[in-house]
VODO-106467 format. One record per residue: residue number from 1; residue in three letters; x, y, z of N, C-alpha, C, CB in turn. Coordinates in steps of 0.2 Angstrom, whole numbers. Glycine has a CB too. Example, Ala and Ser with C-alpha at 12.3 -4.5 7.8 and 13.67 -1.06 7.14 Angstrom:
2
   gutor   doke      nx      ny      nz     cax     cay     caz      cx      cy      cz     cbx     cby     cbz
       1    ALA      66     -28      39      62     -22      39      66     -16      39      57     -22      45
       2    SER      64     -11      35      68      -5      36      64       0      39      70      -3      29
This chain:
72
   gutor   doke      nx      ny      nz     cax     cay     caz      cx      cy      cz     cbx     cby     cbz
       1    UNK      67     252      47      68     246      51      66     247      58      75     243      50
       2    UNK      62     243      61      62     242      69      69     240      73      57     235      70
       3    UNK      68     245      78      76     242      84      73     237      86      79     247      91
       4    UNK      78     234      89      76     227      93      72     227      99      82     223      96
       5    UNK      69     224     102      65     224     109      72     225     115      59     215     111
       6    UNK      69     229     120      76     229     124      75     222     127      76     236     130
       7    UNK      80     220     129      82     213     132      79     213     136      88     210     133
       8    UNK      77     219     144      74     216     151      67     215     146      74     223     160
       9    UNK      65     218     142      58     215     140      56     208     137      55     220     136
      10    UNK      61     207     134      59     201     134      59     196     137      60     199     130
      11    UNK      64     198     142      66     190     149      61     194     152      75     189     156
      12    UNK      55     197     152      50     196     157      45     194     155      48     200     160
      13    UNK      43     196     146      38     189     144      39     182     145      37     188     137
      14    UNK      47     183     144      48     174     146      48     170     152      54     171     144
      15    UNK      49     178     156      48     175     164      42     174     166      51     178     168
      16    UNK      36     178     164      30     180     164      26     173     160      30     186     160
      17    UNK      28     170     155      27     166     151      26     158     154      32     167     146
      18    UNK      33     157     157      37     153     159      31     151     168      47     157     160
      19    UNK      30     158     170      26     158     177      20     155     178      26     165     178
      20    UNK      18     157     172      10     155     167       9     146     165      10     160     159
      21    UNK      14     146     164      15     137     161      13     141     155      10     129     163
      22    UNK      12     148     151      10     144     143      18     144     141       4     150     137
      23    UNK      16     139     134      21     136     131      21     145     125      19     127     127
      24    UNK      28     146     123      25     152     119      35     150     115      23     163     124
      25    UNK      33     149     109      41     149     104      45     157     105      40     147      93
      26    UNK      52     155     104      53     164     103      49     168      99      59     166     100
      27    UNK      48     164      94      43     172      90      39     174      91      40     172      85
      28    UNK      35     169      97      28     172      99      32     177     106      21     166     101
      29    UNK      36     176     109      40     180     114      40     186     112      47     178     115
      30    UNK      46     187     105      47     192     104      40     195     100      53     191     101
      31    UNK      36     192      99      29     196      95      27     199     103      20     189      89
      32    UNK      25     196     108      23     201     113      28     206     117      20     196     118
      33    UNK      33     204     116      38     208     119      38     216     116      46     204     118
      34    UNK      37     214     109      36     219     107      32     225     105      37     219     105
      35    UNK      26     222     108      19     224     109      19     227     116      15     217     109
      36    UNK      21     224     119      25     226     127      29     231     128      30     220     129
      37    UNK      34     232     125      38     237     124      35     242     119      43     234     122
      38    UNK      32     244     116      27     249     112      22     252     117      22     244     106
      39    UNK      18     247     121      15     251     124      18     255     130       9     248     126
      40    UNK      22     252     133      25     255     135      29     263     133      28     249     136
      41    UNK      31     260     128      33     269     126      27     276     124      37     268     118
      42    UNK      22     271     124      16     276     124      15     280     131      10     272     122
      43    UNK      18     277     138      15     279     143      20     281     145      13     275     147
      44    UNK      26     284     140      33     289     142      30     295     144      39     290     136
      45    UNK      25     295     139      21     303     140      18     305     144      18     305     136
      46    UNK      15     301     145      11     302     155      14     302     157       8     298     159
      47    UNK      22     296     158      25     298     168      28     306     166      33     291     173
      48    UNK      31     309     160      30     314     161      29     322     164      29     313     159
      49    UNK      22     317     163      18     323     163      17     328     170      12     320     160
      50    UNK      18     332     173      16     334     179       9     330     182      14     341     177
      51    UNK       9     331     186       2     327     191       2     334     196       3     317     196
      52    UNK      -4     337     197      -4     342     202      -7     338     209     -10     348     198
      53    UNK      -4     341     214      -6     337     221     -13     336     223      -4     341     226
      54    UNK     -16     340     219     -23     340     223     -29     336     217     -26     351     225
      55    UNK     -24     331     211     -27     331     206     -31     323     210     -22     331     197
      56    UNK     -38     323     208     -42     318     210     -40     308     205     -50     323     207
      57    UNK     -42     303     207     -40     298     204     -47     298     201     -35     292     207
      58    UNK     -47     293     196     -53     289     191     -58     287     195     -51     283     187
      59    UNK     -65     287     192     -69     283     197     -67     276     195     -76     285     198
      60    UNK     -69     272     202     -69     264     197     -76     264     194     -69     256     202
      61    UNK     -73     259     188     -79     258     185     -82     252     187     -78     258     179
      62    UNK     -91     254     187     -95     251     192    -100     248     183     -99     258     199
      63    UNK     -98     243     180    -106     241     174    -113     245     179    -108     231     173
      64    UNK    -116     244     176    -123     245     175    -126     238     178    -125     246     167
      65    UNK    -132     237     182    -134     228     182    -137     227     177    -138     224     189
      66    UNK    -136     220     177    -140     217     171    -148     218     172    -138     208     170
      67    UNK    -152     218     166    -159     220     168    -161     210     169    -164     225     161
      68    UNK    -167     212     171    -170     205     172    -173     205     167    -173     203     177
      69    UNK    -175     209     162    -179     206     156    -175     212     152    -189     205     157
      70    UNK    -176     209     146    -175     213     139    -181     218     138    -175     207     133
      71    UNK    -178     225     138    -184     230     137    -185     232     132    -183     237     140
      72    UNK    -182     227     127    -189     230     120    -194     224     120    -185     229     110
């Protein structure tokens, strides 16, 4: 069985929700809350993780431009 979503997570879909105007019933609250909460436990392991001082950040990602014509 699943534990319950912790409660600050879900007052912040609903506050999040509420901020947005969308309309969302509890269930759909609690379906993202706990979506929300999930990924969130995935990123327990990163803050974790050491970060060395001198480590570099991501580049941003830059697309490609669009071509002006289709190359086939």
């Amino acid at each position: 069985m699943n534990e319950p979503t912790p409660a600050h997570i879900v007052d912040y879909v609903r506050s999040a929700a509420r901020f947005v105007r969308l309309v969302l019933d509890d269930a759909a609250i609690e379906r993202v809350a706990m979506h929300l909460a999930r990924t969130d436990a995935m990123v327990d392991g990163l803050r974790l993780m050491p970060l060395p001082h001198d480590a570099e950040p991501a580049e941003i990602f830059r697309p490609a431009p669009f071509p002006d014509t289709d190359p086939l």
